[in-house]
C-alpha positions in Angstrom: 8.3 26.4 -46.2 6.0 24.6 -43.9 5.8 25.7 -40.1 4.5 24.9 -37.1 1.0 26.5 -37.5 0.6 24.9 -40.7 0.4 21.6 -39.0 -1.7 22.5 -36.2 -3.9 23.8 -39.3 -4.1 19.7 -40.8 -5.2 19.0 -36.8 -2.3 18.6 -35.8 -1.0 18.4 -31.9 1.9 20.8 -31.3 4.7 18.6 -29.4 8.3 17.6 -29.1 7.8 15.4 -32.6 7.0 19.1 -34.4 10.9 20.2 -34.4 12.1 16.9 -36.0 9.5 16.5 -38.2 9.5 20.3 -39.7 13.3 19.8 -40.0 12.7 16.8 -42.2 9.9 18.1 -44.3 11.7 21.0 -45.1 15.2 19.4 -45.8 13.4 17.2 -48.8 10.5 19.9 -49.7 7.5 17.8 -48.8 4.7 18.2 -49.9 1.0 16.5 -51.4 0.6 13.4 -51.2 4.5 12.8 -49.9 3.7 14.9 -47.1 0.6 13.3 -46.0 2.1 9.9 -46.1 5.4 11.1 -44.0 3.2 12.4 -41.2 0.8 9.1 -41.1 4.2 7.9 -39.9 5.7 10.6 -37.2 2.5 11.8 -35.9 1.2 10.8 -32.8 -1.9 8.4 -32.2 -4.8 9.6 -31.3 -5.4 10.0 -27.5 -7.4 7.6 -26.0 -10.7 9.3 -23.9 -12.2 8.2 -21.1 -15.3 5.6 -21.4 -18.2 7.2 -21.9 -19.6 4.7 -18.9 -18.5 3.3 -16.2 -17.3 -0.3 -16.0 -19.7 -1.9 -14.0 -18.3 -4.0 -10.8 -19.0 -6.3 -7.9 -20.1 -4.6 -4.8 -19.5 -7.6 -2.2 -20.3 -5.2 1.2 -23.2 -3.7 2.9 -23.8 -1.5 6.1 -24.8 -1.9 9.1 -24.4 1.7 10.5 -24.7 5.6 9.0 -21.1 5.7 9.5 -20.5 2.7 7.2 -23.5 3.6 4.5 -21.8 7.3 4.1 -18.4 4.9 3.7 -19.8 2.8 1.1 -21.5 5.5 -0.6 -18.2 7.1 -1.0 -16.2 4.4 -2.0 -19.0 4.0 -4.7 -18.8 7.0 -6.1 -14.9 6.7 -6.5 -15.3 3.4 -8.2 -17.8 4.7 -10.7 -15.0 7.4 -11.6 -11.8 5.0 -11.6 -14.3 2.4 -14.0 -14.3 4.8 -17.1 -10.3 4.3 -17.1 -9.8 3.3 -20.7 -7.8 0.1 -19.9 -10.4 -1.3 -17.5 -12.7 -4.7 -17.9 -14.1 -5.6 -14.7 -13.7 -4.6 -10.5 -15.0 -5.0 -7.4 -15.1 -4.3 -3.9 -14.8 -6.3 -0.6 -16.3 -5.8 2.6 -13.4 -3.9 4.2 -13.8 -1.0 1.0 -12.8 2.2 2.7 -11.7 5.4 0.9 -7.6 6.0 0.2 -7.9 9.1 -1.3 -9.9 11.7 -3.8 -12.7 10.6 -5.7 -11.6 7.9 -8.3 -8.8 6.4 -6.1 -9.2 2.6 -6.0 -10.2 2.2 -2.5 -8.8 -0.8 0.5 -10.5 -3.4 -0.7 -10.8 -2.7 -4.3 -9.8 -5.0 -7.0 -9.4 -3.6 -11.0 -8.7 -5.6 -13.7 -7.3 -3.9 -16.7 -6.2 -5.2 -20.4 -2.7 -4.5 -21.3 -1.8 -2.2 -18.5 -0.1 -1.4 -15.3 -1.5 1.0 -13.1 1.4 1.9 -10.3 -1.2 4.2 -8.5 -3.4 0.6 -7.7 -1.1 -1.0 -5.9 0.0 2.2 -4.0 3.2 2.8 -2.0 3.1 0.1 0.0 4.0 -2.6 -2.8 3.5 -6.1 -1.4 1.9 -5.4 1.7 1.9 -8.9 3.0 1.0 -11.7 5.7 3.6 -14.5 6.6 2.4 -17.2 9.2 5.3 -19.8 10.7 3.8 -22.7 13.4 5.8 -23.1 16.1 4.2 -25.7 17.8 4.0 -26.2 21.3 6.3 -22.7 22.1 5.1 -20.6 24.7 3.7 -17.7 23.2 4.6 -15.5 25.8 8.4 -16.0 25.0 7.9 -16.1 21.2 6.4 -12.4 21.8 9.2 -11.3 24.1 12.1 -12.6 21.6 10.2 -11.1 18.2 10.0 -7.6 20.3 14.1 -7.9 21.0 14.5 -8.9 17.1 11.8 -6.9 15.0 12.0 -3.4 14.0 9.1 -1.2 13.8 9.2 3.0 12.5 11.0 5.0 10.2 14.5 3.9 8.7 16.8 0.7 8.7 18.3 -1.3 10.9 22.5 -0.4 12.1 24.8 -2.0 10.1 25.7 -4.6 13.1 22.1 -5.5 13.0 21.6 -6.0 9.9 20.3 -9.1 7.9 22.3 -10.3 4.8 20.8 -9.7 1.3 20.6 -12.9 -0.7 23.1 -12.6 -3.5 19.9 -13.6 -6.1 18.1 -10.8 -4.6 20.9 -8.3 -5.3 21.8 -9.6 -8.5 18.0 -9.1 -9.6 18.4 -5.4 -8.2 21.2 -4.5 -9.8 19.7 -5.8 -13.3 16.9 -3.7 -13.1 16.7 -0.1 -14.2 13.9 0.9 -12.0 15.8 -0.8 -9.2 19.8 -0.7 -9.6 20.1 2.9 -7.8 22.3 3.5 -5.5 19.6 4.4 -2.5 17.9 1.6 -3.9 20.4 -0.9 -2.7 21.2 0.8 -0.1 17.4 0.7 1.3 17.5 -2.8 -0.1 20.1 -4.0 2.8 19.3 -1.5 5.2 15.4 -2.1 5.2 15.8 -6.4 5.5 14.3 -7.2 8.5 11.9 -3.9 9.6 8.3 -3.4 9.3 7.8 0.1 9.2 4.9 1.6 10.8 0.8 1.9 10.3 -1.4 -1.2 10.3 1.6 -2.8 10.7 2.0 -5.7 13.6 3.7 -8.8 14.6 1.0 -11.0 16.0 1.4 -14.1 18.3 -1.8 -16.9 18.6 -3.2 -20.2 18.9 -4.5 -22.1 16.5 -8.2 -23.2 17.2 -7.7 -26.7 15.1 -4.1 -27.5 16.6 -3.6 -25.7 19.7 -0.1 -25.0 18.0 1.5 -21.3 18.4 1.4 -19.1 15.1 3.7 -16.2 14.4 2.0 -13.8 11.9 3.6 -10.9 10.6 2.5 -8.0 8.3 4.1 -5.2 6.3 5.1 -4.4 2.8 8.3 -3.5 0.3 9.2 -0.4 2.9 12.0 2.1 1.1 12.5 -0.3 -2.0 9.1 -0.6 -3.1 8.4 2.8 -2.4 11.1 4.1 -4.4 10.1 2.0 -7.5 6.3 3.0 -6.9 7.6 6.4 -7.3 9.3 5.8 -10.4 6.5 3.9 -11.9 4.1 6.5 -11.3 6.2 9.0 -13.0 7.0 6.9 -15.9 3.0 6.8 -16.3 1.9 10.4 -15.9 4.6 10.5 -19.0 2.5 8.2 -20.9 -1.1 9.6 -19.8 -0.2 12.6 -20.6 0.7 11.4 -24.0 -1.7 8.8 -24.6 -4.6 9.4 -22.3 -5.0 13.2 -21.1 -8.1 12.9 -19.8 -7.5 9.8 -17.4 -7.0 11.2 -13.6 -3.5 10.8 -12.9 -3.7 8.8 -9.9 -5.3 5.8 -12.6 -2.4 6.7 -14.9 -0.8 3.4 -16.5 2.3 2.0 -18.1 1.0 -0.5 -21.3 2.0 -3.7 -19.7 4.1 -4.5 -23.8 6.2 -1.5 -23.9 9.6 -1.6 -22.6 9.1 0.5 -19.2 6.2 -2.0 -18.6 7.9 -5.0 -19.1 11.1 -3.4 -17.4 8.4 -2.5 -14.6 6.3 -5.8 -14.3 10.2 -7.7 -13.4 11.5 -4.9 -11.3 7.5 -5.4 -9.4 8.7 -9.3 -8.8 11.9 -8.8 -7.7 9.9 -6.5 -5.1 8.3 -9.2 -4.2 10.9 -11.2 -3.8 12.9 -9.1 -1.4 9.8 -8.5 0.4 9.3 -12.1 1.3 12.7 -12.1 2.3 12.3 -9.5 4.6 9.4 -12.0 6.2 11.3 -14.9 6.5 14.6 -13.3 8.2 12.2 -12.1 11.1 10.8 -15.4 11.5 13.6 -17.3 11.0 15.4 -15.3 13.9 12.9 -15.7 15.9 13.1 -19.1 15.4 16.8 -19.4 15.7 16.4 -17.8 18.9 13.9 -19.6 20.7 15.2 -22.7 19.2 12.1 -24.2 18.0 11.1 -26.1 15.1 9.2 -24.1 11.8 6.3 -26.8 11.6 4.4 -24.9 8.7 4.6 -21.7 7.0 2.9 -19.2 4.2 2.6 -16.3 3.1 0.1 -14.4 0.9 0.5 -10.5 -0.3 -2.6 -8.3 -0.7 -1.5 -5.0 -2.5 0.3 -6.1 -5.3 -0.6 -7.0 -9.4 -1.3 -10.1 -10.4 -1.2 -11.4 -13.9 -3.7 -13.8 -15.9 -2.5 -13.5 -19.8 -3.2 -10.0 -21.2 -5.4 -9.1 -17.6 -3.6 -7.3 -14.7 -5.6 -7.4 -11.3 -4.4 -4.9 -9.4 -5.6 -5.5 -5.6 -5.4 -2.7 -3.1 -6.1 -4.6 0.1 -7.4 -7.6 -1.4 -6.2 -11.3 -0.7 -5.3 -13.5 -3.8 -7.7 -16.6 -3.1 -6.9 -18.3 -7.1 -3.9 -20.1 -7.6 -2.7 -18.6 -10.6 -2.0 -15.0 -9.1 0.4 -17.0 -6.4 3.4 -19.2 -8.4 5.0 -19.8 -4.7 1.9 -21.0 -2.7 2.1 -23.4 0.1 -0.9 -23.2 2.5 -4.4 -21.5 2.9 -4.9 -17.4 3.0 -4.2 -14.8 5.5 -7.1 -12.7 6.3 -6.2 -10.8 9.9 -8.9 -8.1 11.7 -7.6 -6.6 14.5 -5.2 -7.2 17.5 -7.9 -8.5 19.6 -9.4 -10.7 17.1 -8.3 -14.0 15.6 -6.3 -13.9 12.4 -8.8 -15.9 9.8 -7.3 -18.5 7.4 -9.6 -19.0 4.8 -9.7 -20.8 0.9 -12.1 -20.6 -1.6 -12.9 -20.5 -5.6 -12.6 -17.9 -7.6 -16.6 -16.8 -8.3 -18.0 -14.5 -10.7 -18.4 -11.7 -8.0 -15.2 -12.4 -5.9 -12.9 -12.1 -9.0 -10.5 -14.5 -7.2 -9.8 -12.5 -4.3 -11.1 -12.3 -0.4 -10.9 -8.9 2.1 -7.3 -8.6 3.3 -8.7 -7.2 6.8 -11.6 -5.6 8.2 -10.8 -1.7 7.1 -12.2 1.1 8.4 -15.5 3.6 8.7 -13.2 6.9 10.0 -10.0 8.6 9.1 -7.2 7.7 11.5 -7.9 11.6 12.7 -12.0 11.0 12.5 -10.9 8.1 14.6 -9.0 10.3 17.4 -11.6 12.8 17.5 -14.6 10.5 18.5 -12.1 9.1 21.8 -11.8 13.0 23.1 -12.5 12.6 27.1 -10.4 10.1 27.4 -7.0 9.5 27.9 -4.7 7.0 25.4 -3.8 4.8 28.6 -7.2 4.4 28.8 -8.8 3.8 25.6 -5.6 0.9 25.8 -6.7 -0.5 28.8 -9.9 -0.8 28.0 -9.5 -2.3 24.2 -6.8 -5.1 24.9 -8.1 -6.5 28.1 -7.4 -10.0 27.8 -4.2 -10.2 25.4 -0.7 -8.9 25.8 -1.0 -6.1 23.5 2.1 -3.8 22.8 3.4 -1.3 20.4 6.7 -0.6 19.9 6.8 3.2 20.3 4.2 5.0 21.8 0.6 4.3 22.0 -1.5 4.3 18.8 -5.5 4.9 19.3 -5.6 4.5 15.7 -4.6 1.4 15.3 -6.9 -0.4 18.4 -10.1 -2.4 17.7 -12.5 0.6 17.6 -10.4 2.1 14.9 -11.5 -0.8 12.9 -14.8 -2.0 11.2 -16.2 -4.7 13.4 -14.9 -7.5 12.6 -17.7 -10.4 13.3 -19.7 -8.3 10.5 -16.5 -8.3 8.4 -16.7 -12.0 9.3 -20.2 -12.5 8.2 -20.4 -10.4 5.3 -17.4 -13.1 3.6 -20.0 -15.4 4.6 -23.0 -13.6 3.1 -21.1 -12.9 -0.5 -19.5 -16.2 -0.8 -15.8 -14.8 -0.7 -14.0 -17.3 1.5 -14.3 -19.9 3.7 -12.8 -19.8 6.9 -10.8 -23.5 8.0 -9.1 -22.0 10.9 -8.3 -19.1 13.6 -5.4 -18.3 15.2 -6.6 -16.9 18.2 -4.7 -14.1 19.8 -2.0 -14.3 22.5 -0.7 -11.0 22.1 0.5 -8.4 19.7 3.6 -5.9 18.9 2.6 -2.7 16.7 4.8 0.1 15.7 2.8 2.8 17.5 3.2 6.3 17.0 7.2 6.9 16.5 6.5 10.5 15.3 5.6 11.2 19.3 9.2 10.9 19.7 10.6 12.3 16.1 13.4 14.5 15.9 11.7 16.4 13.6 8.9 16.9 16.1 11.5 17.4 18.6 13.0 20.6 17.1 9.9 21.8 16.0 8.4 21.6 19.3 11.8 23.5 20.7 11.6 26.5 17.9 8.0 26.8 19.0 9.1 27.1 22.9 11.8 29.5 21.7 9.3 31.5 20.0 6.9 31.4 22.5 9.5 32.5 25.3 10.9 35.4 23.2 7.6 36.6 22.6 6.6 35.9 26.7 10.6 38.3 27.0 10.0 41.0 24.6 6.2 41.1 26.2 7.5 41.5 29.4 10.7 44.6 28.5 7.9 46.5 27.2 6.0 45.8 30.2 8.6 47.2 32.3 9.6 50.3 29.7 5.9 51.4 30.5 6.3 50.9 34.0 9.8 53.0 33.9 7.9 55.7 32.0 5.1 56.0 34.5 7.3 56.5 37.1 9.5 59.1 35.3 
């Protein structure tokens, strides 16, 4: 009778396939040759290590400061770990690189190209991160700010069911014929989430074009609940193959092969993704524009976390901007590149290069962590760092005030600027200079979660002050007596 240990003895590894496989063997007395050849067929292939070197990429930044060589250096060593990644051919990095987590992370403003696979962990949480742009001509940017306030919605959650937008039936449909998709609190978030922005980086920006004169609406934010319910699933689904196929690769690079079933399951629920995230563009805009009753003169869009596929490549772009044709099947203008509330909002072409991969910078990124950030503006006060950083432009955010998301929590963006000049990544054919600006701000201030917390803590704190003060007044009792 065969067991278990005598397969680990041919070199076998021990798994789920061993029950099955023993049964079988058993049931018609394999053995010899007849055995050999059976378990050529049920064993599993060989794992797949990591390359013994690093993919080499494109470094299209440089610094300027300390702060931004200790960035860079960073961001280079977690490249050089993410590039021995089996499935990986080429990569690169932009000029707003900044680290997004632990070593071998893809960094903002990193671009991977891998053969044959999709990696949920590059395109992060935030599926479809995106820019849309609508020119509204001659409307006073002032009221197109004050109407998008009334209509957007920035923080956690949806929108109430009377404010809600209505999900195209296409959309839907595509839901609903996806596994990775058709949940319940799928479509649910689906409906709920049309129309929001969420919170972050996020922003609804109003400016004027430099060409024109003409006043742009520019909005940004991803998938929100939907995508990041199916980036949960996806990454799930490919810690189950990496740790079947490729043990050794981190598990934040872990990938679904693009010709399997999950992947091509994957790669369709990923459009339909994008498809409801443009949606959840256009309904702001077209509100807006309902409401002001102007005229849409011009309008695009461009994503800049997302995959895009050329054949048997995948480019996965975390904070990148498509600049090729081929990764945008919808496109209709120029590219979306913005910096910060204070700066103008670039729109840029440009070829695809050897260097550039296809791709521009999708912002200007940062040097410090959103806490680094807070911790260099101790001394002052939030009113006043705001003050101080958005003199000039009507500059709001939606819940309370963010220091992390003002201009000094940002690279500086003429270098940003220059550096796209200095690697060739983009050309820039137009600004939209800024009128103002709505962020989401920081909604957890305000939380309920925060609220109660806050409350147990005072509870605490004033039972301990009570019992502290009973005990005073036992002693003092005691003295006396």
């Amino acid at each position: 009778m065969i067991t278990g240990q005598d397969l680990i003895a041919k070199g076998l590894q021990p798994g789920k396939w061993f029950k099955e496989a023993l049964d079988h063997i058993n049931a018609y007395g394999l053995a010899g040759e007849a055995l050999e050849a059976y378990l050529a067929t049920v064993k599993p292939a060989p794992t797949i290590p990591l390359l013994a070197q690093p993919v080499s990429f494109h470094e299209n930044i440089s610094a300027d400061t300390p702060i931004e060589q200790d960035n860079i250096d960073y961001v280079r060593q977690s490249m050089q770990r993410l590039m021995r990644t089996p499935t990986v051919v080429a990569g690169a990095i932009m000029p707003d690189a900044c680290p997004a987590g632990p070593l071998g992370t893809i960094p903002v403003g990193g671009i991977v190209v891998a053969r044959n696979a999709i990696h949920p962990g590059m395109h992060s949480a935030d599926i479809c991160c995106s820019v849309m742009l609508t020119n509204l001509g001659a409307a006073d940017p002032k009221q197109v700010l004050d109407a998008a306030q009334q209509l957007t919605h920035f923080g956690p959650g949806g929108r109430e069911p009377d404010q809600q937008f209505a999900l195209p039936a296409e959309i839907e449909a595509e839901f609903r014929d996806n596994p990775y998709l058709n949940s319940r609190r799928s479509l649910r978030m689906a409906r709920e989430h049309l129309g929001t922005q969420g919170d972050g980086n996020h922003f609804l920006y109003v400016g004027i074009s430099r060409n024109t004169g003409d006043t742009m609406l520019v909005t940004h934010h991803g998938s929100r609940g939907p995508g990041a319910l199916l980036y949960k699933q996806g990454m799930k689904v490919a810690e189950n193959f990496r740790k079947a196929i490729s043990p050794e690769t981190d598990p934040n690079n872990a990938w679904i092969p693009a010709d399997s079933e999950e992947g091509q399951r994957y790669w369709a629920a990923l459009q339909t993704i994008r498809n409801w995230t443009k949606q959840n563009h256009l309904c702001l805009h077209e509100a807006v524009v309902q409401q002001l009753g102007a005229t849409a003169q011009q309008r695009y869009w461009n994503e800049h976390n997302f995959v895009f596929r050329d054949g048997e490549m995948y480019y996965h772009a975390k904070g990148a901007t498509p600049l090729d044709p081929k990764f945008m099947p919808d496109i209709t203008g120029p590219r979306i590149i913005p910096l910060n509330m204070a700066q103008p909002i670039l729109i840029v072409e440009g070829p695809t290069t050897a260097t550039n991969l296809g791709f521009a910078p999708h912002g200007a990124g940062r040097n410090l962590s959103r806490t680094g950030h807070k911790r260099s503006k101790l001394g002052q006060t939030k009113e006043e760092i705001f003050a101080e950083e958005t003199q000039g432009i009507d500059a709001r955010f939606f819940n309370q005030i963010d220091i992390s998301e003002l201009p000094s929590a940002y690279k500086n963006a003429a270098q940003v600027q220059q550096q796209i000049v200095d690697f060739d990544l983009a050309t820039v054919i137009d600004e939209i200079r800024p009128y103002g600006c709505l962020m989401a701000g920081d909604w957890e201030q305000d939380a309920p979660w925060r609220k109660k917390k806050l409350a147990r803590e005072a509870a605490k704190l004033a039972a301990t002050a009570e019992g502290a003060a009973d005990s005073q007044a036992d002693a003092s009792a005691l003295v006396q007596e």
